[in-house]
C-alpha positions in Angstrom: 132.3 87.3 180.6 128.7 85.9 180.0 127.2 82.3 181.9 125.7 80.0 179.3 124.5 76.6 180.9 123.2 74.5 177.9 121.7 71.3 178.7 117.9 70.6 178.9 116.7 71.9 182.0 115.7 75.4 182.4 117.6 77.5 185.0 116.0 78.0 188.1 114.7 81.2 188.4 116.2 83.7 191.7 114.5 81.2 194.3 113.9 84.4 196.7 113.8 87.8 196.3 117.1 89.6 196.4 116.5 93.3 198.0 120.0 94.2 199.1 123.4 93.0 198.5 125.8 94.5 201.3 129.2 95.3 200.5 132.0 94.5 203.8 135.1 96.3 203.8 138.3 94.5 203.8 142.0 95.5 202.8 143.8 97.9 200.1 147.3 97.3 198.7 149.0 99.0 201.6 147.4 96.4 204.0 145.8 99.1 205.6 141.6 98.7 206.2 139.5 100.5 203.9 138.0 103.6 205.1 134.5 102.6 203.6 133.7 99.4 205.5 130.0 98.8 204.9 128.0 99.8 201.5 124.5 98.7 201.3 123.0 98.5 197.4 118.9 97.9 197.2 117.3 96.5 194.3 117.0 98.6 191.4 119.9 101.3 192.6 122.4 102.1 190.4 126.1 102.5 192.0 129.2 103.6 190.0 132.6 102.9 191.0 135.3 105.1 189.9 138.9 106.0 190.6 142.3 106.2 188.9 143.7 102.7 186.5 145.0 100.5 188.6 142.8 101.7 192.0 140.9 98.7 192.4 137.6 98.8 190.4 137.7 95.9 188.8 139.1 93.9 191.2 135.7 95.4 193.7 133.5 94.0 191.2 135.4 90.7 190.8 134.6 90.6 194.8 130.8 90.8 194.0 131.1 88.1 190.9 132.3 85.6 192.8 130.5 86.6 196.5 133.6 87.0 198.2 133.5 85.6 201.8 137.3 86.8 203.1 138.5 84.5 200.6 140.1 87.0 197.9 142.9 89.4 197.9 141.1 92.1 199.4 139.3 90.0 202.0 135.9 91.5 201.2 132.8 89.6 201.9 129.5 90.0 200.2 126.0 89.9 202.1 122.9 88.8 199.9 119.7 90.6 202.0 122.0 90.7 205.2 123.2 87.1 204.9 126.0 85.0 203.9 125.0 83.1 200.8 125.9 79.4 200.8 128.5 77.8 198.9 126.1 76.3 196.2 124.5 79.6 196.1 128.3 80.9 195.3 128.9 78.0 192.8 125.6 76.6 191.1 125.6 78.2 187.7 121.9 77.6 188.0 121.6 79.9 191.0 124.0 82.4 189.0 123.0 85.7 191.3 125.6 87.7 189.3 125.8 88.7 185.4 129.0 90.5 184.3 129.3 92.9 180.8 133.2 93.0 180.9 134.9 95.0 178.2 135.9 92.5 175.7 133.5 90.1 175.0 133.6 87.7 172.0 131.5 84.4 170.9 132.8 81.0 170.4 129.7 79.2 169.9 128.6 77.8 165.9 125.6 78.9 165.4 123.4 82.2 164.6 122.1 85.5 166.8 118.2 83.8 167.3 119.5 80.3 167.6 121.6 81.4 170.4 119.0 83.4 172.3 116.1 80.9 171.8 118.6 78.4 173.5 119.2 80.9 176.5 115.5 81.8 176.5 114.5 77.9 177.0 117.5 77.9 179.1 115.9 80.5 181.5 112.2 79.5 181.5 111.0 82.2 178.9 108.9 82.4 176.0 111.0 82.2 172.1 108.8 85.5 171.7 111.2 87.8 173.6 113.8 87.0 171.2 112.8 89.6 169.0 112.8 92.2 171.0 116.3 91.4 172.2 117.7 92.0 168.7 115.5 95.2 168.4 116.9 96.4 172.0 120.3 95.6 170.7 119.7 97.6 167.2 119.1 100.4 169.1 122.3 100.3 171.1 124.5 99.3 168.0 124.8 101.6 164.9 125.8 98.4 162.7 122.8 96.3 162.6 122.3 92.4 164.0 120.3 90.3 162.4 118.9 87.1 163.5 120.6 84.8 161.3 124.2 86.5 161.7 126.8 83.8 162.9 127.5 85.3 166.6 131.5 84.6 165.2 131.0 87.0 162.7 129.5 89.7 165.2 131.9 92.8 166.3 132.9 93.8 169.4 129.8 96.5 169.2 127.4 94.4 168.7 128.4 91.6 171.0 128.0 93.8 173.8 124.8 95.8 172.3 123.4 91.9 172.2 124.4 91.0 175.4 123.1 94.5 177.3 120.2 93.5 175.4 120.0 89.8 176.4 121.1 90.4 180.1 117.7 93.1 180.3 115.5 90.7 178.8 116.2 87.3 179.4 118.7 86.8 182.0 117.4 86.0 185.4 120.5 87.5 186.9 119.6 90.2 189.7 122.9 91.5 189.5 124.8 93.7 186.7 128.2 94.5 186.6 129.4 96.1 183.7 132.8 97.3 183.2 133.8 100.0 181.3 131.0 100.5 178.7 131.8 103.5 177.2 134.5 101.8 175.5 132.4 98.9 174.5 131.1 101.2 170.7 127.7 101.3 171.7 124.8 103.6 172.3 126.4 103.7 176.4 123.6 106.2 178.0 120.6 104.0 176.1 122.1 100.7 177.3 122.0 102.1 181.2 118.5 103.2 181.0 117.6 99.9 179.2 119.4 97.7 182.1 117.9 100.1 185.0 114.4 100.0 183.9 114.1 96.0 184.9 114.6 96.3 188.7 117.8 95.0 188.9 120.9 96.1 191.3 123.9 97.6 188.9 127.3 98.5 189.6 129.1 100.3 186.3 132.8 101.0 186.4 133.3 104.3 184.6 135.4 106.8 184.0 133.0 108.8 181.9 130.7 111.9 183.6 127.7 110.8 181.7 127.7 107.6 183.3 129.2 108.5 186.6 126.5 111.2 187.2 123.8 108.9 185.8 124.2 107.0 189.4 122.3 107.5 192.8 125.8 107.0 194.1 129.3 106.3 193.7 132.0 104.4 195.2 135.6 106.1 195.1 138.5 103.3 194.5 142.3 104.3 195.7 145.3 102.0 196.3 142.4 99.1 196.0 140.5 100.3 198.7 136.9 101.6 199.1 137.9 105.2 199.7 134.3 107.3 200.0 130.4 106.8 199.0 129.4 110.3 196.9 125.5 110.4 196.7 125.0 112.5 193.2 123.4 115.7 193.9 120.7 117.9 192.4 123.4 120.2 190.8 125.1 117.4 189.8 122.4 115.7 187.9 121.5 119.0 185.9 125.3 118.9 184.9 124.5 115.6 183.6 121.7 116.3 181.4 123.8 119.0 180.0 127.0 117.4 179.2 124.9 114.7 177.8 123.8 118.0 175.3 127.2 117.9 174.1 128.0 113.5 174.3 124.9 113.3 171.8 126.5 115.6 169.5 129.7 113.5 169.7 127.9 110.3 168.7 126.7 112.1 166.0 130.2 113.0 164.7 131.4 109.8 165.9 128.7 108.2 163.2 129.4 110.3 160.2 132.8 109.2 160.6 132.2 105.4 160.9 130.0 106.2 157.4 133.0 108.2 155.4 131.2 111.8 155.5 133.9 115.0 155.7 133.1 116.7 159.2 134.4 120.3 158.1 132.5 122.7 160.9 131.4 121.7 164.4 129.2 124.4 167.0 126.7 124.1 169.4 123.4 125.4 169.2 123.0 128.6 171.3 121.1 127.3 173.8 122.9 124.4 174.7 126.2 126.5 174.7 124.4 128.6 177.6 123.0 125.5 179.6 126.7 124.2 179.4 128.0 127.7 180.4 125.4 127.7 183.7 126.7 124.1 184.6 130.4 125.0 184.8 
């Protein structure tokens, strides 16, 4: 999912400072209340939600797309700095608080990478400069390169997202990232978090991957639909990170000679980041 408002007025910029969006408990699939009732995300955290297929994590972050105000399955409501956000705040795509990298994502507009992202530049009150360094962000998440005069209808799945993680850091006004599931989405996933986090905004990645999981301040635990339990990633925990991204780095690398036809005939780590790994587990 991606919001594209095209007509000739610039998108109003977030009109006041988001700090905080609050998360209120509602209801799982049993009926029962959710054990985790209040969740409080500042600006610039990043939360991860995990759990088992089919416990609930997209349909949390479906809560937060829309500002849910008891009015969805789980009867959820969402708090923007402490308060409830009006309904043209909820519905005026030019007050969009929300931006959403879902797993398939897929153009249907005519027209090429830069004409596309000058539009959505003017559309967002920024300089046609920036547009360059969207496509260079992207490259660097992607390893089939974009080019500015590329149809989008021609782009694959890779680099539609690697674009969009790109555009969404750069030009999107949106305060809010959800992003669902992006180690399936053939990019560069660890390079595309670090490039989203380092703009101040609140994001909230579903994930069933470690590296990304442990990337997080904190995580929210889905079961049966329901908020189960907020884990706050620890010290050890972040050192396991850095070391099984030791090993995910090597996998991209394999994962690239493959996509380019080379034989991969041997595969070892290097001593010392067999005994980092060893020390973790």
């Amino acid at each position: 999912m991606y919001n594209f408002v095209n007509n000739n007025e610039p998108i109003t910029k977030i009109y006041f400072m988001i700090e905080s969006i609050t998360i209120i408990g509602g209801y799982g699939k049993t009926g029962e209340q959710e054990p985790l009732q209040t969740i409080k995300i500042n600006k610039g955290e990043i939360i991860g939600i995990v759990g088992p297929t089919g416990s609930g994590k997209s349909s949390l972050i479906g809560d937060i797309e829309q500002m849910a105000q008891y009015d969805t399955y789980s009867k959820r409501s969402i708090l923007i700095n402490g308060l409830k956000p009006s309904y043209e705040e909820r519905t005026n795509p030019k007050k969009k608080m929300v931006a959403e990298l879902s797993q398939n994502m897929n153009f249907l507009a005519d027209m090429t990478v830069v004409e596309f992202l000058k539009k959505h530049a003017k559309c967002r009150g920024k300089n046609e400069d920036c547009v360059n360094t969207v496509i260079e962000h992207a490259n660097r998440l992607t390893g089939e390169p974009i080019h500015k005069d590329h149809q989008l209808t021609i782009l694959s799945g890779g680099q539609s997202r690697a674009l969009m993680v790109a555009d969404v850091a750069i030009i999107s006004n949106s305060p809010i990232v959800l992003i669902d599931e992006i180690e399936n989405a053939g990019i560069k996933k660890h390079e595309a978090l670090e490039l989203l986090s380092g703009h101040g905004k609140i994001i909230l990645v579903v994930t069933h991957d470690p590296v990304l999981a442990l990337m997080t301040e904190r995580r929210i635990v889905m079961q049966d639909g329901s908020m189960q339990k907020l884990l706050t990633t620890t010290a050890k925990e972040k050192m396991v990170s850095k070391n099984i991204n030791l090993l995910d780095r090597r996998i991209m690398k394999l994962r690239e000679m493959v996509r380019y036809g080379e034989l991969i005939e041997e595969f070892s780590l290097d001593f010392d980041e067999e005994v980092l790994l060893k020390k973790a587990i």
